[in-house]
N, C-alpha and C positions, 0 to 999 in steps of 0.2 A: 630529433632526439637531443640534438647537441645545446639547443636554442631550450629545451626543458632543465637538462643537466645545468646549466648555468642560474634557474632562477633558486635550486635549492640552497636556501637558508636564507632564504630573503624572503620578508612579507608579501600575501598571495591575495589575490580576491578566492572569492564565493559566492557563488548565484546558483540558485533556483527557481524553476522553470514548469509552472505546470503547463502544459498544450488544450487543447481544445480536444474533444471528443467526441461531435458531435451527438447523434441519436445514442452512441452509446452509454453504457453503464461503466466502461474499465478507466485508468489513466496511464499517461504517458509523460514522465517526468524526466527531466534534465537536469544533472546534479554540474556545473562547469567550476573547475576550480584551476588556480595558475594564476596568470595575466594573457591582458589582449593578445601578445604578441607568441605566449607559449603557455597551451593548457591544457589540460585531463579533459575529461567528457566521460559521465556515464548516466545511460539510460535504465530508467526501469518502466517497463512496459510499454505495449504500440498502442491498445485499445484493439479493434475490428479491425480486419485485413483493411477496410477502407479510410479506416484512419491511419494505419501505418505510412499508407500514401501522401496526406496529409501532412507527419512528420518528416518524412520525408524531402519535404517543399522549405519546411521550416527548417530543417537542420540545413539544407543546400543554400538556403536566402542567407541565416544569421552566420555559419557557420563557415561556408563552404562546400563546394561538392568534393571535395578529396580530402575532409576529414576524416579519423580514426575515432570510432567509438571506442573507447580503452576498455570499458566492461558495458555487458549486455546483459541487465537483468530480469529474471520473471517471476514475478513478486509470487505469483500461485498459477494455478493449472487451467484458473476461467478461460474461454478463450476470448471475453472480453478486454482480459488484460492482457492476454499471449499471442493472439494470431495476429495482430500487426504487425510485430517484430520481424517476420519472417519476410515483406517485402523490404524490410530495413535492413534485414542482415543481409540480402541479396545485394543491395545498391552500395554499402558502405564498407570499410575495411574494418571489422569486429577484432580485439585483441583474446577477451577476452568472454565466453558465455556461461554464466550462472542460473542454473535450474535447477529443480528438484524434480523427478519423474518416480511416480511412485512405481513403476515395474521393477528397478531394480532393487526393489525390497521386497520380491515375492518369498525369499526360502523362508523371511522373518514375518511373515502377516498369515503366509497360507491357512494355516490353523484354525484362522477366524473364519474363512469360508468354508463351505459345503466338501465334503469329503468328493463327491465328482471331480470337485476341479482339479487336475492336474497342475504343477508349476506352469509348462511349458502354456497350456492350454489359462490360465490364466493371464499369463505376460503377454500371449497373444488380443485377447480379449482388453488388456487395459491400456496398449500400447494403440489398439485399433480407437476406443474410446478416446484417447489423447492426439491424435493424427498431426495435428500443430505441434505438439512437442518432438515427436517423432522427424517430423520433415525439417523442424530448428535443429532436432539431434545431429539430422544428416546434414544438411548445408556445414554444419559445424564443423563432423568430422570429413566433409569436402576438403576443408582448407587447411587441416592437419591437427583442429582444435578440440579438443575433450571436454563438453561440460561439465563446470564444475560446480559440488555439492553447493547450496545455500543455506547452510545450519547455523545456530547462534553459535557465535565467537568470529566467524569468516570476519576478515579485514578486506572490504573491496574500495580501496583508493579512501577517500576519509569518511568511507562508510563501516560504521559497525553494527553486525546484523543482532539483533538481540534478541529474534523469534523468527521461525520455530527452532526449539532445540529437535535431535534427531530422536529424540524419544518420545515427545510427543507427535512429533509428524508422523510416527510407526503406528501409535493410536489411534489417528486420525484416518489414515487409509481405508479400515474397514467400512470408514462411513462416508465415505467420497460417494460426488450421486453418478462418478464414470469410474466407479469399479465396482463387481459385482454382487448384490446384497448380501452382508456377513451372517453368519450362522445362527447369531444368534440376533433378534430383533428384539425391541420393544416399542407398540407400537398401540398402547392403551394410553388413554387421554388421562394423568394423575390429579392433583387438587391443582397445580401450579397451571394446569392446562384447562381447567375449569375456567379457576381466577379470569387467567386472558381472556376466556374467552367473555365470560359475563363483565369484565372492565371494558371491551369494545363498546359498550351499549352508550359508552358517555364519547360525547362530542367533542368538546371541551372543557379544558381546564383552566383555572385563570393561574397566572405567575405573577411575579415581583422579580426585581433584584434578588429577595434576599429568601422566594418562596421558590422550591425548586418541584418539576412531578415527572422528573426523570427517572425510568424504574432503576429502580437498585439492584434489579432480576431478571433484565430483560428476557424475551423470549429468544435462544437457541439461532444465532445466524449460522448458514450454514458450514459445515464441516473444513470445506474447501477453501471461506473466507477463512475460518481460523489457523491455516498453515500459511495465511500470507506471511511475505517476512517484512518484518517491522528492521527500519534500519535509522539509527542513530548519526544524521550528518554530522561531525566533529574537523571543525578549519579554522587556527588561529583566534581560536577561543569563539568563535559561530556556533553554535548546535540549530538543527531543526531534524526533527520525527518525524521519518516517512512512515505511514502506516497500510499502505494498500486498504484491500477491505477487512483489516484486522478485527477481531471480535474481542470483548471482553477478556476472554482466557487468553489469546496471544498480547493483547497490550500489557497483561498482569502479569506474565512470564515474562515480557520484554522487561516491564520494570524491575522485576526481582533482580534481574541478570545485571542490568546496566547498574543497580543498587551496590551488587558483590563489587561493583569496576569501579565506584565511586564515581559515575556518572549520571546518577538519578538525580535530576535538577530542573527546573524549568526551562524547555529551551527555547530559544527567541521566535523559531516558527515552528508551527504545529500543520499538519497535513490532517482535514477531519476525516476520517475512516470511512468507508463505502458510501461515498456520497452523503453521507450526515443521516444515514438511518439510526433508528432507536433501536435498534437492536448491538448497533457495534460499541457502541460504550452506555459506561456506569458511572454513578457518583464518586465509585472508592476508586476506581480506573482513571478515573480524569483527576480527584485529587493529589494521587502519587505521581501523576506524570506533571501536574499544571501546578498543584497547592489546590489549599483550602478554598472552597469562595471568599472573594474579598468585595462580592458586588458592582466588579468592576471601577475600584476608585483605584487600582493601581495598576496600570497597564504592564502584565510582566511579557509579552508577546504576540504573537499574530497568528491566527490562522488562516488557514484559507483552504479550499475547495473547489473543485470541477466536476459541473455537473453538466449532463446532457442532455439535450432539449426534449427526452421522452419523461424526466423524471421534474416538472416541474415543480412540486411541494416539497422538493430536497434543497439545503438540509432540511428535515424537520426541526420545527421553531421551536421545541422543546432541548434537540440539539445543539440546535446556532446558540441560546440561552446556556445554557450548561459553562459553552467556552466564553461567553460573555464575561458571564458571573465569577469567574475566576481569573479576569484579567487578560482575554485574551480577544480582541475584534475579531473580527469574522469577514473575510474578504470572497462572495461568491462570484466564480467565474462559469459563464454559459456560451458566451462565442467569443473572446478576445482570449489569450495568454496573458498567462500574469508570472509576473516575475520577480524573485525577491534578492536583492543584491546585497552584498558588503565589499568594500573597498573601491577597485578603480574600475570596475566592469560596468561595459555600459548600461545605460537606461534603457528601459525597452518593453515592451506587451503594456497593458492596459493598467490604469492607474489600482493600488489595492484602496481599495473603498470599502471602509467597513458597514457594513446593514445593522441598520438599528433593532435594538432589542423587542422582542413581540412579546405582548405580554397575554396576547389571546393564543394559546397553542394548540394544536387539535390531540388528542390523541383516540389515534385508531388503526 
């Protein structure tokens, strides 16, 4: 602590850190900020219990085995991005854990379910649903710690979270696919659900630079993705946008928020959202977090991505184009770490190599 208390007010590094994920779908990010010799650490997600083990091996090699995660975050409830952490939080000393668990907002959602269910009889059923957050609940309060809320405005170390606020996350519960169906459904196919479906029938599309057939509507990712929380890195003028599998509506609310802070800006790295599906961003999404297209003649920053070996057509090329086209390369990771630095922190994981632009995209 004392070797920390000494570096404040002196210029710091900042690195980021995506992990490998193997077969899965979730991620496992490392936000390190300080210098070599004295620094913060915070994680957000493990990916599979079998990937947490995995992290594990990595934090112990780069790190140390008797490092302090200072914060332990869980971007959303998948248990692709949740249930790692929990052999993480067993092996390492956690200071602090941040989740969101939808049970403790049963007296405020009840309404929206079935008059049978009871509170009690509810929180049991959603709490049983979530068993990983549950068992992090408990490790947690093992060691004397209280999870705490992840709502826009939280300050976690030079993370600013800017989605979900707490009232859309209340919204969103009833339609979680591990809590129980809300009272009221809709579940009739409208014209927007036609469209998709009869636009399936085309194969491909051709692109340009400056020709974009990114939907501006996409089709609905799920509920669950859209409470991920979007967090704003901010270190000695660095920004990069973690986004978990954020959807259109949470990146949009991210924006407005970080807009009111006078934070809405392009920032140097971008994290692509659920593996680069077309469902998680839009044209008006990407221009308010990234600018306008510029066709790529001005590089304003970097993205990048971790994908896992079961999802190879991710991102999708209509994706990876979007951030192209707006100035931003495209760095995809499938088995190496990659890692994005500033200042004095070392080098280290696989070189960012950006993917050239496709101009044959599929959509389907």
């Amino acid at each position: 602590m004392a070797i920390i208390l000494g570096l404040l007010g002196r210029a710091m590094s900042l690195a980021i850190e995506l992990l490998p994920v193997g077969d899965s779908d979730g991620d496992s990010i490392i936000v390190q900020w300080g210098e070599e010799n004295g620094y913060w650490l915070n994680l957000t997600d493990g990916g599979y219990a079998s990937v947490g083990e995995s992290v594990i091996k990595h934090i112990e090699e780069h790190y140390g085995k008797d490092i302090t995660i200072h914060n332990m975050i869980v971007s959303h409830a998948d248990n692709d991005h949740a249930a790692g952490l929990i052999p993480i939080f067993e092996r390492f000393k956690v200071e602090a854990l941040w989740m969101n668990r939808p049970w403790l907002y049963a007296h405020e959602v009840i309404d929206e379910f079935h008059g049978n269910w009871s509170i009690p009889g509810w929180i049991e059923y959603v709490r049983h649903e979530h068993e990983y957050l549950v068992e992090l609940e408990t490790l947690a309060r093992s060691r004397g710690i209280e999870p705490r809320e992840v709502f826009q405005g939280a300050q976690i170390g030079p993370s600013t979270v800017l989605a979900p606020s707490r009232e859309r996350y209340l919204k969103l519960i009833p339609d979680l696919d591990k809590t129980p169906p809300p009272y009221k459904s809709d579940t009739t196919v409208g014209a927007r659900g036609l469209f998709e479906l009869a636009k399936g029938a085309l194969d491909r599309l051709r692109e340009t630079l400056q020709i974009e057939t990114l939907d501006a509507d996409p089709p609905a990712t799920s509920a669950s993705n859209e409470t991920s929380v979007v967090q704003l890195v901010s270190h000695e003028n660095h920004t990069a946008l973690l986004t978990a599998d954020a959807g259109p509506e949470a990146l949009g609310e991210a924006a407005i928020f970080a807009a009111g802070l006078g934070l809405l800006s392009p920032p140097e790295l971008v994290q692509i959202p659920h593996q680069g599906s077309r469902r998680n961003v839009s044209p008006a999404v990407l221009n308010a977090w990234l600018g306008a297209p510029n066709g790529g003649a001005e590089e304003r920053g970097v993205a990048f991505v971790m994908i896992g070996a079961k999802k190879p057509d991710h991102p999708r090329k209509k994706v990876k184009n979007a951030f192209i086209r707006r100035g931003y390369p495209v760095s995809v990771g499938r088995t190496g770490w990659m890692r994005k630095r500033w200042g004095n922190f070392n080098a280290r994981g696989v070189p960012l190599v950006a993917e050239p632009f496709s101009y044959d995209v599929e959509d389907n």
